[in-house]
C-alpha positions as a printed NumPy array, in Angstrom:
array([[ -99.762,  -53.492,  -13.692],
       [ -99.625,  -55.554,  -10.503],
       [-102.747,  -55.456,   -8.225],
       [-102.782,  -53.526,   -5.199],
       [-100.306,  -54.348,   -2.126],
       [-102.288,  -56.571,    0.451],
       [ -99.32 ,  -56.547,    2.526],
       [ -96.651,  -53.795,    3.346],
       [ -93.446,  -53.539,    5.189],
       [ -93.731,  -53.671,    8.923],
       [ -96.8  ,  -55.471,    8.801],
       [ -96.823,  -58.374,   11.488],
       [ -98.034,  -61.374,    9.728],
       [ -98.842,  -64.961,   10.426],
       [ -98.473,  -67.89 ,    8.007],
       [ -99.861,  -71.73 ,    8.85 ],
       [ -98.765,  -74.684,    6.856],
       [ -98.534,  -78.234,    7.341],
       [ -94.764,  -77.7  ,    8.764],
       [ -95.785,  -75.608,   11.326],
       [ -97.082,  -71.866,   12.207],
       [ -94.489,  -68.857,   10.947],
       [ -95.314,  -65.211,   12.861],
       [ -93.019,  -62.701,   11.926],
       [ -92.141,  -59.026,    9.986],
       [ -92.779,  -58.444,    6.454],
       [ -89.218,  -56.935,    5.914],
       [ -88.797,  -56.809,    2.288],
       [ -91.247,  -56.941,   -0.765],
       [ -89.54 ,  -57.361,   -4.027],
       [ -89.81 ,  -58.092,   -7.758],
       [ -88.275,  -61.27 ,   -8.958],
       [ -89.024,  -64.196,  -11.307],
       [ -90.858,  -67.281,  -10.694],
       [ -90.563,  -70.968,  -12.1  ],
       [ -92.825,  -70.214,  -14.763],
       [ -90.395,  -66.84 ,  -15.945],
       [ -93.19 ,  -64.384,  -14.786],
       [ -92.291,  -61.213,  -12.801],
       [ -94.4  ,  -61.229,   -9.286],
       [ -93.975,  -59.718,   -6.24 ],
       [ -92.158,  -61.734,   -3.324],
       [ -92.811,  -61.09 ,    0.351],
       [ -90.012,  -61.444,    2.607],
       [ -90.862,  -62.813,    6.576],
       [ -88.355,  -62.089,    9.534],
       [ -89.268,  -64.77 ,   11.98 ],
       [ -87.881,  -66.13 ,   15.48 ],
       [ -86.835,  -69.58 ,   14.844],
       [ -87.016,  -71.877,   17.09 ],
       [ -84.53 ,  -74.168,   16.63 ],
       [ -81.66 ,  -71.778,   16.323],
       [ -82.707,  -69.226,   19.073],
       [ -79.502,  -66.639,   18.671],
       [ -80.661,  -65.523,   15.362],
       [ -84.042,  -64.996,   13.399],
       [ -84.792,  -66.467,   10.049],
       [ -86.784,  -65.323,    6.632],
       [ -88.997,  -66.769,    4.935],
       [ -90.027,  -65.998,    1.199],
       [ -93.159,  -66.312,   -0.182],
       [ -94.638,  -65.203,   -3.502],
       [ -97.245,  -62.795,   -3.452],
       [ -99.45 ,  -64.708,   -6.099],
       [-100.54 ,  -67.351,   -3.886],
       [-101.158,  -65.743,   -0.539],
       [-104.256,  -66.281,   -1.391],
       [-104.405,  -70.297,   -0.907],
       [-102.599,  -69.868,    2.284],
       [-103.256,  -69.601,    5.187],
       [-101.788,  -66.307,    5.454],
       [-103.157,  -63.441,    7.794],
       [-101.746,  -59.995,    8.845],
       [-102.24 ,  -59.973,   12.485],
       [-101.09 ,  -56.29 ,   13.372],
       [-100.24 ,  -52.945,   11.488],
       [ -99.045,  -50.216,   12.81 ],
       [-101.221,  -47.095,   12.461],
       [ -98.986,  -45.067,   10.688],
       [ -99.213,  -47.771,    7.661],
       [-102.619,  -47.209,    7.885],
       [-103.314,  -43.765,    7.381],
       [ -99.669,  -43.772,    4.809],
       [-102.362,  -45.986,    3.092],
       [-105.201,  -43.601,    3.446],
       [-107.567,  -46.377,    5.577],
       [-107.444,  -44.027,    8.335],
       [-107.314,  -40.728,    9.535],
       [-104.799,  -39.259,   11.694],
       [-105.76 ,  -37.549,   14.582]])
């Protein structure tokens, strides 16, 4: 079993690396293999890039090493939150 979801769809999300700063959309999470054969979850990021400003670009990351990046999610909306059960709806 795979370990709890750290980051859903619709989650606004930024990631830092030495190539520059990504802030985007999680827009897909999916199942797929990695180098080493293994089955892990990859996140998908919508972001506005830059260099090619009529169209935005995504990024793909695997889920297994979010953890050494320097990944954050910035903003979620509220009804992720309480689909989630970390809060309460009003």
């Amino acid at each position: 079993m795979s370990t709890p979801k750290t980051v859903l769809i619709g989650d606004r999300v930024r990631y830092e690396s030495a190539a520059g700063t990504i802030r985007g959309e999680v827009v897909k999470i999916m199942q797929d293999r990695n180098a080493a054969g293994n089955m892990i979850d990859w996140i998908y990021v919508e972001y506005y890039n830059e260099k090619s400003p009529s169209k935005y670009s995504i990024a793909r990351l695997a889920d297994t090493s979010l953890e050494m990046m320097k990944f954050v999610v910035t903003f979620r909306d509220i009804d992720i939150q309480i689909a989630r059960g970390e809060k309460v709806a009003a």
